[in-house]
N, C-alpha and C positions, 0 to 999 in steps of 0.2 A: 510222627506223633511225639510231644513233647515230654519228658518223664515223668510229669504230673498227670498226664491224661494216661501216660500207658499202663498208669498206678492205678487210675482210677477202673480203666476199661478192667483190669486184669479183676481188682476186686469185685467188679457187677458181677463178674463171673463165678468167684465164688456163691453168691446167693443163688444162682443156680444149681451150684455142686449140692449146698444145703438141702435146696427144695426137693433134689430125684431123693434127698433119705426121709422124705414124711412118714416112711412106713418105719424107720428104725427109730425116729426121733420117739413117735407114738409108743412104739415099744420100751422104750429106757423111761417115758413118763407114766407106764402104766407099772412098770417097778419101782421106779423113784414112789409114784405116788401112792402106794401100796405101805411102802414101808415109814413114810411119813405120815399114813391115816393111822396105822399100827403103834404110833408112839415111840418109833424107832427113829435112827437118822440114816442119811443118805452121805456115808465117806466121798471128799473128792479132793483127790492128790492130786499135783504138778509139783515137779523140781524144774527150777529153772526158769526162763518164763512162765512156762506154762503156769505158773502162780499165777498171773495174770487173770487167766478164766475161772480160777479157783476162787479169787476174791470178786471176779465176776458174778459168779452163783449167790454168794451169802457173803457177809450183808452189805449191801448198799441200797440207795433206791431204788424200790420195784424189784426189791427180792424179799423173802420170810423163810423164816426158820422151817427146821426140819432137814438141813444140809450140815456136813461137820466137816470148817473147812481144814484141811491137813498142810499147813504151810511151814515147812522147817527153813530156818534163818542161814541156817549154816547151808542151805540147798539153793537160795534165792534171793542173797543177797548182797545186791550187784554194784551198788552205787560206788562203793570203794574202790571198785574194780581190781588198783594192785595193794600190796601190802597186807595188813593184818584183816581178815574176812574178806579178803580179794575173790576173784573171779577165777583164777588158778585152784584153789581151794574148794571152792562150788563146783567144777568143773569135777576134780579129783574124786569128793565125798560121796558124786552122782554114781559114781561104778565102784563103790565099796559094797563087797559082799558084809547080806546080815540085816544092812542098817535097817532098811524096812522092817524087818523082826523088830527092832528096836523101839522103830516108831511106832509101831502096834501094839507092843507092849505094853502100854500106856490104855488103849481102850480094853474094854468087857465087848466082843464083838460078840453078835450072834446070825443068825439064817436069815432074823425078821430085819437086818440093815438090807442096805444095796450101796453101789458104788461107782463111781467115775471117777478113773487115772486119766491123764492129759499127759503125752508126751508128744511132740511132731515127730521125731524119729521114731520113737517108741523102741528105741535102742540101747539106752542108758541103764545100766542093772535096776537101782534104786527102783522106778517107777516099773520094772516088770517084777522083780519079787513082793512091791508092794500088790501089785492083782493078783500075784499067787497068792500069799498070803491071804486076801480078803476074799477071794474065792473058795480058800481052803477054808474060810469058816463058814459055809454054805451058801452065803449070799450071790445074789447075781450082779455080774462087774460089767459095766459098760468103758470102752476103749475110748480114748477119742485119740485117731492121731490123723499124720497126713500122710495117707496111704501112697502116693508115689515116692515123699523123700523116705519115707519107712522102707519101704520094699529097694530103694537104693541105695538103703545105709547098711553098713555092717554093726551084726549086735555086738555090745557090747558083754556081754551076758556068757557064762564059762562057757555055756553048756547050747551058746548059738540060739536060743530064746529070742524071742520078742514079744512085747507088749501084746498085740494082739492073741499072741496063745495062749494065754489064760484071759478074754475076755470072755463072757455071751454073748456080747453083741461092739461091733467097731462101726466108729462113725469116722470120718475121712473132713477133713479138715481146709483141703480141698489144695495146700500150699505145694506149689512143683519143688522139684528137687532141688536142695540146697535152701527152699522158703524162699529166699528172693528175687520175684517177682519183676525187676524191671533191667535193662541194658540200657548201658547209660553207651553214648558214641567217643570211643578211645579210653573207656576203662574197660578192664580187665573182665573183673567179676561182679556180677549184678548185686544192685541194692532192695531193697524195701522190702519187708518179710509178706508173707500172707498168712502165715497159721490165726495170728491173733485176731484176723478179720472172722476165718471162716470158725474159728474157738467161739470168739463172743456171739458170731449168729448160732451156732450149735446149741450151744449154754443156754439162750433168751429165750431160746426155742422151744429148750425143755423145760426151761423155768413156766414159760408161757400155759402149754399143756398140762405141764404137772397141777398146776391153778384154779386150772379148767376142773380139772379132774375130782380135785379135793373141793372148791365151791358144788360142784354135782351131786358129790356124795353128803355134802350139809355142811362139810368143815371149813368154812372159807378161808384160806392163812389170812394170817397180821401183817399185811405189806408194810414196808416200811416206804414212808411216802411225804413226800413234800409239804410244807408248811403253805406252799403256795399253790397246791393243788386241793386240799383238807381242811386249811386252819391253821394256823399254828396250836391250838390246843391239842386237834383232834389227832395232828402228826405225833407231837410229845406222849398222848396217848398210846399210838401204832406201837413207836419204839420202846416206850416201855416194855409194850407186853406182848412183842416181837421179842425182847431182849430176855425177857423173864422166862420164856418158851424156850429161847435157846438152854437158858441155863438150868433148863427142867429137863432136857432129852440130855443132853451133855451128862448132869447130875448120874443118869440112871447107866450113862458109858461107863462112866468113872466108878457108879455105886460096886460093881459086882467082878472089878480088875483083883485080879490072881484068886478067884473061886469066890471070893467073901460076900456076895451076893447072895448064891448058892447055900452058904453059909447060915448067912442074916436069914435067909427062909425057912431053914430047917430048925 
């Protein structure tokens, strides 16, 4: 088999790992969509790639508001690779104890969010005290990692933790150990990752549901959608008031950081 086909066989197979979690997908979109009908958002962190599924969720085409995505620059940003914001750096900031505190620091969280962390090791400090954290303010945390290279990584974490201890619910990513997925004949170590196949079916998945769910209930989201599927008018329409929704949930994170919320009420 050629390394193109064994890329490709190996992916079909992820969509199979996806389809045995319809019962867990169903579950993370009946909380997603719960705290999105609620007026609340839906936190979803990745360091590292796993950015990747983050900006997959919100916003692009064929996604709507109601997600807040959590993307730190200094955690994913890889293009420079050496030098100044290099990849040695990103690597480093991933297991600094705290940071996640930090990052948080910054929202007004409350019970009525939910959440999805993305790690494939689900090893890296950052991305487990970020789901403590967001657990620890009531909400329920959905995992997404790839449960065999998880279970053969060592945490990084002081205290032997991993990502999936503080989730509700883990969904499996479906990437074997080490993520990639293919042997090349007289190299060493295999190429071509899988997490980011079986992340963005995971992601679409719950995007898909979550949709379902909120059209059901009477609130249809604001997809943001093609000029060439809508109109161009009717698209410039979506994004606006896609865009204006984000900036209305967002608005009510930020209203009520370090109590003033609380405050403004009383």
């Amino acid at each position: 088999m050629k390394p193109m086909e064994a890329y490709l066989a190996r992916a079909a197979e992820l969509i199979d790992v996806v389809s045995r979690q319809r019962d867990a997908v169903g579950q993370a979109a009946d909380w997603f969509a719960r705290a999105i009908a609620a007026g609340r958002m839906v936190h979803v962190f990745g360091s590292g790639h796993s950015r990747i599924m983050v900006e997959e969720m919100w916003p692009r085409y064929g996604s709507f508001p109601g997600f807040n995505p959590i993307v730190e620059l200094s955690l994913t940003f890889h293009n420079l690779v050496v030098g100044a914001n290099g990849q040695r750096q990103a690597m480093f900031l991933e297991n600094v104890p705290g940071l996640a505190a930090r990052i948080l620091r910054n929202f007004a969280l409350s019970p009525a969010d939910a959440a999805l962390v993305i790690s494939s090791s689900g090893c890296n400090a950052v991305p487990i005290e970020m789901a403590e954290g967001l657990r620890a303010a009531g909400m329920k945390v959905v995992a997404m990692i790839s449960r065999a290279h998880s279970e053969a990584s060592a945490s990084r974490d002081s205290r032997g933790k991993k990502l999936q201890d503080f989730a509700d619910l883990v969904l499996d990513m479906g990437a074997p150990v080490g993520d990639a997925m293919v042997r090349v004949e007289g190299l060493e170590t295999p190429v071509a990752p899988g997490s980011t196949i079986g992340g963005c079916l995971l992601v679409n998945s719950i995007k898909a549901e979550v949709a379902d769910r909120l059209t059901r209930q009477g609130m249809p989201p604001k997809v943001l959608t093609a000029g060439a599927v809508v109109g161009a008018a009717r698209a410039a329409e979506l994004f606006e008031a896609a865009y204006d929704e984000h900036a209305h949930r967002l608005a009510r994170l930020l209203e009520g950081v370090g109590g003033r919320g609380e405050e403004k009420r009383k």
